[in-house]
matplotlib code that plots the C-alpha trace (Angstrom):
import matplotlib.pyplot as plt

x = [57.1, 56.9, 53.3, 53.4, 55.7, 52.5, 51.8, 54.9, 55.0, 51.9, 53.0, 56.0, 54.0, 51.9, 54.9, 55.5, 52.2, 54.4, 56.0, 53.4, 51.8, 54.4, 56.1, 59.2, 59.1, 59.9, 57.1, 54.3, 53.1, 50.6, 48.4, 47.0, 45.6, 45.9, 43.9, 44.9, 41.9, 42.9, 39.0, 35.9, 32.4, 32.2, 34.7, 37.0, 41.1, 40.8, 43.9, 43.4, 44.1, 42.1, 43.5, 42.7, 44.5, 44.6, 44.6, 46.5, 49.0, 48.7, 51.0, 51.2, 50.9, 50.6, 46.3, 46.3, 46.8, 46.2, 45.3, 46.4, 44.4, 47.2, 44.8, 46.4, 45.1, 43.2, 46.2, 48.5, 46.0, 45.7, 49.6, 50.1, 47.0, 48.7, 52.3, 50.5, 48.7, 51.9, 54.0, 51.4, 50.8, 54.6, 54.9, 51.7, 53.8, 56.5, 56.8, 55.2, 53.9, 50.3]
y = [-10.8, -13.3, -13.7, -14.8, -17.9, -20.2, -19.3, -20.0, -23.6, -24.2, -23.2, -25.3, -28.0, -27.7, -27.5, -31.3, -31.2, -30.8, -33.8, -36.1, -35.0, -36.6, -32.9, -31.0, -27.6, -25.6, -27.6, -26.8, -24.3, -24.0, -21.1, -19.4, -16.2, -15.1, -12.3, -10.8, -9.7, -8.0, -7.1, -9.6, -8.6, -6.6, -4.6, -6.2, -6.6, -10.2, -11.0, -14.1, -15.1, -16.4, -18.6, -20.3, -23.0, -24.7, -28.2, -29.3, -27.8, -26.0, -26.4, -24.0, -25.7, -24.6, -25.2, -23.6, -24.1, -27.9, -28.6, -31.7, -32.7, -33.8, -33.6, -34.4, -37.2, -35.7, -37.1, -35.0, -32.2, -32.5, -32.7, -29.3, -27.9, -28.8, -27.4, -24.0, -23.8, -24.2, -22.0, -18.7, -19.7, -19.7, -16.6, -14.4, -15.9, -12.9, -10.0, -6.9, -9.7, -7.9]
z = [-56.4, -53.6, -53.5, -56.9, -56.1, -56.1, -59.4, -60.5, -58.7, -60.8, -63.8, -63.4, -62.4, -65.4, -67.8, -66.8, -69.1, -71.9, -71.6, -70.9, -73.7, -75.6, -76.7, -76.0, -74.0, -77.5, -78.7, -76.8, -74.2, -71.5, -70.1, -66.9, -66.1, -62.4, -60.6, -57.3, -55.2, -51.9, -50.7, -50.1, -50.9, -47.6, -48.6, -46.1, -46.8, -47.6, -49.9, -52.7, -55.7, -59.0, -61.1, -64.2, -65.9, -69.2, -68.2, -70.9, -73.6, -77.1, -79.7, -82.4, -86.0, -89.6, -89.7, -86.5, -82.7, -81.7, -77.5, -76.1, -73.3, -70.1, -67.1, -63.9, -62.0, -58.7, -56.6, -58.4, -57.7, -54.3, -53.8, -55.5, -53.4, -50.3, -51.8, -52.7, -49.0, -47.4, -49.3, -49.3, -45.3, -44.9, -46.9, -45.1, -41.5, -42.9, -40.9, -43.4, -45.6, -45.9]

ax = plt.figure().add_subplot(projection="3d")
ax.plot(x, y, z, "-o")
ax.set_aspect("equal")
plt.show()
């Protein structure tokens, strides 16, 4: 699903976690968990999405899973913030997008 595509950006983003955490991809994983709302709390169509982020990786293990904390710096957040706006403004600028 199109609309989705931002999520996926992040997710990717967030995979380059993985190796900053000093761990292959079979290694290690990372998490999100993504809402779509389409109404405000008027009950007006206003279309978002929730999402939230492990901002790190987990690594499965034999005692258990271990997290490795990979925050990214806020420079690296901002860049993706900007990437996300511009790719769900480009995407709602479709004709039938909503």
């Amino acid at each position: 699903m199109p609309f989705l595509r931002p999520v996926e950006l992040l997710e990717g983003r967030l995979r380059t976690l993985i190796k900053r955490a000093g761990l292959k991809r079979d290694q290690a994983d990372t998490g999100a968990v993504t809402l779509i709302q389409r109404y405000g709390c008027a009950a007006d169509s206003n279309v978002h999405l929730h999402c939230l982020m492990l901002d790190g990786v987990h690594q499965s293990g034999a005692g258990g899973p271990l997290f490795h904390d990979v925050r990214p710096s806020s420079e690296q957040l901002h860049d993706l913030l900007g990437r996300i706006i511009t790719r769900i403004m480009t995407w709602l600028m479709l004709p039938k997008a909503i």
